[in-house]
C-alpha positions as CSV (number, residue, x, y, z in Angstrom):
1,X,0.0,0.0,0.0
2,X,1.3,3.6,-0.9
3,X,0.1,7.0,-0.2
4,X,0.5,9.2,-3.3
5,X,-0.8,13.2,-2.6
6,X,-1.8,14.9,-5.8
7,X,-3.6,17.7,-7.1
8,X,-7.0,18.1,-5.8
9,X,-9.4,19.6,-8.4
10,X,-12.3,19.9,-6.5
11,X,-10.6,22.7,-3.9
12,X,-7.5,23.4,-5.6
13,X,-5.4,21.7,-2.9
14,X,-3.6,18.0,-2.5
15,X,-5.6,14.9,-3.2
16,X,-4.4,12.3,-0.7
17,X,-4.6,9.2,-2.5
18,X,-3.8,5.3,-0.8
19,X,-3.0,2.6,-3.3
20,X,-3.8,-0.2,-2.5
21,X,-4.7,-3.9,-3.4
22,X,-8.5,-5.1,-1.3
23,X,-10.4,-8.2,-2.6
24,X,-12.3,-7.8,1.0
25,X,-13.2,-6.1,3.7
26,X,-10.0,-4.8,5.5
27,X,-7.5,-2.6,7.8
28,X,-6.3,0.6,6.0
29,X,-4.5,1.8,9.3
30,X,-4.5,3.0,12.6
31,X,-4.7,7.1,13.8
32,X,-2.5,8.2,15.9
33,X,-4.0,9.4,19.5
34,X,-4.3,12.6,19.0
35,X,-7.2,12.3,16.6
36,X,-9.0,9.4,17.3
37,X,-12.9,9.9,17.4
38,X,-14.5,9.3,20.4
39,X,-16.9,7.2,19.0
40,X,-17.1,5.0,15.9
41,X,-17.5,7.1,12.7
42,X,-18.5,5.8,9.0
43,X,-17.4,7.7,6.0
44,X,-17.8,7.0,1.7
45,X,-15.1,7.9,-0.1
46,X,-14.2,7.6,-3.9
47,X,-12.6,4.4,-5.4
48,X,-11.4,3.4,-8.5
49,X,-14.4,2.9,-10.7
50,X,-15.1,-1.1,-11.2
51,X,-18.1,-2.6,-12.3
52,X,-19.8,1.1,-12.0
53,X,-18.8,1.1,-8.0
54,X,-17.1,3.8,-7.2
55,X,-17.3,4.5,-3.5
56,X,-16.3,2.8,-0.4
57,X,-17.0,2.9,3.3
58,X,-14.7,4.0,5.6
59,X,-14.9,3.3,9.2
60,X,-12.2,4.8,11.8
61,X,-13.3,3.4,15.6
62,X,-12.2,4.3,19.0
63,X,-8.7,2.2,19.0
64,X,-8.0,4.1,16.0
65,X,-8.1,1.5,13.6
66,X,-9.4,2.8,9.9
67,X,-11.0,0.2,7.9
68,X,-12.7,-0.5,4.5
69,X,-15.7,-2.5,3.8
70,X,-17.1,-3.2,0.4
71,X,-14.3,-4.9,-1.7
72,X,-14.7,-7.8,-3.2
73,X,-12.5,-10.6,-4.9
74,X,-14.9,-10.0,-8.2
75,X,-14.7,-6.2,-7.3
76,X,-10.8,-5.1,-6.6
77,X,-10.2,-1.4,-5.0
78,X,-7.2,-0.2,-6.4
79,X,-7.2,2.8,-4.4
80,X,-9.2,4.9,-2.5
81,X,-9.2,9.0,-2.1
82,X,-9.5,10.4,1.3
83,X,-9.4,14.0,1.8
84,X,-13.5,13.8,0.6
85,X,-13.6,11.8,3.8
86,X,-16.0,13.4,6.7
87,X,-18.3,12.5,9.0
88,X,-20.5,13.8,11.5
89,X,-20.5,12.7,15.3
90,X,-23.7,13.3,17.2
């Protein structure tokens, strides 16, 4: 997996895009302490367009882990962009 920053069109700034090789659901990372949400939060963010799917969902939980759910071994996610990522805690 690789993290490969680009030009963002959308806002003018970086794209932060992972590379990356999921066939199923799986562990992206982990966030370091100092932002961890204090709760579970769910996300979609853009994919690589396969089979007309072209979003995934991102969950980041207490322990920091960030995961992805939705790939499948008929469906490969080649990467993923996350600076679209947000989510609201309530």
């Amino acid at each position: 997996m690789s993290v490969r920053v680009g030009l963002g069109a959308a806002v003018g700034g970086p794209a932060v895009v992972v590379t990356c090789s999921f066939t199923a659901d799986g562990r992206l990372g982990t966030l370091p302490a100092t932002i961890r949400p204090p709760k579970l939060t769910r996300g979609i963010c853009p994919r690589n367009n396969s089979l007309g799917i072209n979003a995934i969902r991102i969950e980041a939980n207490t322990a920091g882990a960030v995961n992805v759910y939705g790939p499948q071994a008929t469906n490969k996610v080649t990467w993923i962009q996350l600076d679209t990522f947000s989510s609201v805690l309530r």
